[in-house]
N, C-alpha and C positions, 0 to 999 in steps of 0.2 A: 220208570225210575232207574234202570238198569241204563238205559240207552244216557240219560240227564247225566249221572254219573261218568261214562264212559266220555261223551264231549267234557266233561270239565275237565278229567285226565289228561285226555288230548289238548286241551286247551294249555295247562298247566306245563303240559310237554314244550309248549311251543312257545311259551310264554316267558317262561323261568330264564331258557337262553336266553332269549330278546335280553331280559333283563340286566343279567348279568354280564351280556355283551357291552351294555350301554354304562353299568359303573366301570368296565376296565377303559372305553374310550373316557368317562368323566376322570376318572384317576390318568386317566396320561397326560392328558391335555392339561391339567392339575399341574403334572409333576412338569411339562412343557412350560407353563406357565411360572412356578418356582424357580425354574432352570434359567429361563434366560428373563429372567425381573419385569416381565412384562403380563397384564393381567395379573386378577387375581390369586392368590393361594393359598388354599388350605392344607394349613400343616397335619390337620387330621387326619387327611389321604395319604397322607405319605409314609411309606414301613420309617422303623427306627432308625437304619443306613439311611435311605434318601434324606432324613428328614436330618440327621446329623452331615452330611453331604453338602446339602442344599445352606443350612445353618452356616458350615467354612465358606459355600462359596458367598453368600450374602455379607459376610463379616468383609473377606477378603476385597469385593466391591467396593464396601463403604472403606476400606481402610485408604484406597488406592485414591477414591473421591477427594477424601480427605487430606491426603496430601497433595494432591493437584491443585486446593482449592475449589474445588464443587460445593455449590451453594446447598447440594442437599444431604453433605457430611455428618452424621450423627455421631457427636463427640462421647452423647455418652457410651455407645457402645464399643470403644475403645479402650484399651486394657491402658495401664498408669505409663507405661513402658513407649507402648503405641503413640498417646496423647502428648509424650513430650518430641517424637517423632514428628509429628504433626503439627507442634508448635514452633519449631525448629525450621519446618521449614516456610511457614509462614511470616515467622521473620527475616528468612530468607529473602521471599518472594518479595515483601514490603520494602525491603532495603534494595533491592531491585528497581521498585518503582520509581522508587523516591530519586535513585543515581540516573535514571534512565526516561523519568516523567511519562511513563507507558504505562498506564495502569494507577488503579489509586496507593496514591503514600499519604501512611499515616506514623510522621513525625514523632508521635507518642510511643511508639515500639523503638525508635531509634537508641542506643547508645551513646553516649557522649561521643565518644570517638568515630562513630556510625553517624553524628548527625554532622560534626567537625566534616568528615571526607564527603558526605552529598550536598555540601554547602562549597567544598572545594570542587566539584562538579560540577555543579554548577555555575561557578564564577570563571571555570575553563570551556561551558558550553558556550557562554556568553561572549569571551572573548572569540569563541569560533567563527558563533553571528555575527562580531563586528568584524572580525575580519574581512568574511563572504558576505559582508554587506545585508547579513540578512536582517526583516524591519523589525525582530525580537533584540535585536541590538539594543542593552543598555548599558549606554558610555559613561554613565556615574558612577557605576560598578567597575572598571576600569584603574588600572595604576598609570600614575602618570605615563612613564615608558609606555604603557600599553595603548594609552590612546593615541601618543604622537605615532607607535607606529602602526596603526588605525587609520587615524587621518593623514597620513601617507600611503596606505594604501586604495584608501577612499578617494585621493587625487589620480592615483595611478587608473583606478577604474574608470573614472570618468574622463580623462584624457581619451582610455582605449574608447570607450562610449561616441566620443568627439571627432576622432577619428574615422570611426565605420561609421557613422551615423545613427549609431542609437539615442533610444529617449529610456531616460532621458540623459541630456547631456549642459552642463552647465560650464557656460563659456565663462562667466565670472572668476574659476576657479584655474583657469588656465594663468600660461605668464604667457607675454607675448610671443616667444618662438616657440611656444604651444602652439595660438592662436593660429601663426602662421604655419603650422605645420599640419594642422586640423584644415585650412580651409584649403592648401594642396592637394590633401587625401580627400578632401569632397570634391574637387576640380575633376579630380581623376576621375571618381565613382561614376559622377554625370556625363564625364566623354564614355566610360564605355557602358551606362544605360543608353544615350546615342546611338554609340556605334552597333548595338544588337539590338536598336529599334525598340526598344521599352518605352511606353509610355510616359514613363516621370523623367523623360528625356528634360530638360531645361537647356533652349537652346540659345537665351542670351546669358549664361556662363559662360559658352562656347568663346574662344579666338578666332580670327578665323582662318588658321591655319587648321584649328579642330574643328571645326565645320566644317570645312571642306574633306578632312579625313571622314568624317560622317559623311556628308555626302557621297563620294566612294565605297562606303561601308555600304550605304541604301540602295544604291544601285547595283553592289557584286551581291546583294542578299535580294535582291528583285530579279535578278539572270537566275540565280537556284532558283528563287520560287517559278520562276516562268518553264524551266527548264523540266523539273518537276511537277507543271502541270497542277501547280496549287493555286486555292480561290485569293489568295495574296498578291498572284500576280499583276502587276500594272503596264501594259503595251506599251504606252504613251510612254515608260521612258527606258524604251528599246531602242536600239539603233535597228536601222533597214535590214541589217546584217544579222541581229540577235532576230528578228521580228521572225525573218525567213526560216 
C-alpha cells in the first residue's frame, strides 16, 4: 500500500508539470492566434489586458478593411462616427469608378453634379478614342467641330499608314498628290528592301537604273560575305581577283 501510494506521488509529480506546461503552450498559441487573425481564438484564454488588447487590435483591422473596401468589413461593428467615415469614402471610391471605368460604378450613389461631371468624362474620354483612332470611338457622341477635326485627323493617319506601308491603308481617301506621294515613298521602300537583300525585295518596281544599284549592292554584300567566310557566300560571282 505504502509503495502504490508513493508511485502515484511520483506520478502526480511528473504529471501536474507535463500539464500545465501544455495549457501555457495552448494559451500562447491562443493568444498567437488572436494576435495575428489567423486560426481560431478563444477569448476565454485570454487575461482581461490581452483580451481588451487583442478587442482594439481586431476593431482597428476591421475599421481599416472597411475603408479600403474589403469585402469582409463588418459595418456593424463600427461606432456612428466611424460608419460615416466609411461611407464617405465609399462614395469616394464609386465616383472614382464611374470617372475612370476601373472598377464597378454605381450611378445610384452619384450626385447630380457627380453624375453631370462623369458624363463630361466621359464624352472627353471618347473624344480621346476618336482622336487616337481608338475602335471605342463613338462619333455620334461628337460635336460637329469635334468630328471634322476627327476626320481630319483620321485622313492624316492613314495618309501616314500609306506612306510607310501599313495596313491598313486606304487609298480611296487620298487626293491625287497624296497618291503620288504614297507610291514614291513605296518606290523608295522596295529599292532599299533590294538594296539590303530582303526578301520582299519586288524587283519589277525597279528602273533600271535601280536595279542595277541593287545589282552593286548584291555583289559589294557577297565580297563581305565571302570575306568573312559566311555560308552566304557565292564564288561564282567573284572575280579571279576577289576569288584569290
Amino acid at each position: 500500500m505504502k509503495s502504490l501510494v508513493l508511485v502515484s506521488f511520483l506520478l502526480g509529480v511528473l504529471v501536474c508539470p507535463a500539464l500545465a506546461r501544455s495549457r501555457n503552450l495552448d494559451r500562447a498559441q491562443n493568444l498567437t492566434n488572436c494576435f495575428e487573425g489567423f486560426g481560431p481564438c478563444d477569448r476565454s484564454l485570454l487575461t482581461s489586458s490581452q483580451a481588451a488588447q487583442i478587442a482594439d487590435l481586431q476593431h482597428d483591422r476591421n475599421l481599416l478593411g472597411c475603408l479600403t473596401g474589403d469585402d469582409e468589413c463588418d459595418l456593424s461593428a463600427l461606432t456612428p462616427a466611424e460608419a460615416r467615415h466609411v461611407a464617405q469614402a465609399e462614395r469616394r471610391r464609386n465616383l472614382l469608378a464611374c470617372e475612370t471605368t476601373l472598377g464597378v460604378c454605381d450611378k445610384s450613389l452619384l450626385t447630380p453634379v457627380q453624375r453631370a461631371q462623369v458624363t463630361n468624362v466621359a464624352k472627353q474620354q471618347n473624344y480621346i478614342n476618336c482622336e487616337t483612332g481608338d475602335v471605342a470611338c463613338d462619333l455620334s457622341s461628337l460635336s460637329p467641330s469635334q468630328e471634322t477635326e476627327v476626320r481630319k485627323l483620321g485622313r492624316e493617319r492613314n495618309l501616314l499608314d500609306c506612306e510607310t506601308g501599313e495596313i491598313p491603308c486606304d487609298q480611296s481617301l487620298l487626293t491625287p498628290s497624296q497618291k503620288d506621294d504614297a507610291a514614291a515613298a513605296g518606290r523608295l521602300r522596295n529599292l532599299l528592301v533590294c538594296r539590303t537583300g530582303d526578301v520582299l525585295c519586288d524587283q519589277s518596281l525597279l528602273s533600271p537604273s535601280e536595279a542595277e544599284q541593287v545589282a552593286d549592292a548584291n555583289r559589294e554584300r557577297n565580297v563581305l560575305a565571302c570575306e568573312a567566310r559566311d555560308t552566304s557566300c557565292n564564288l561564282s560571282l567573284l572575280s579571279a581577283n576577289k576569288v584569290k
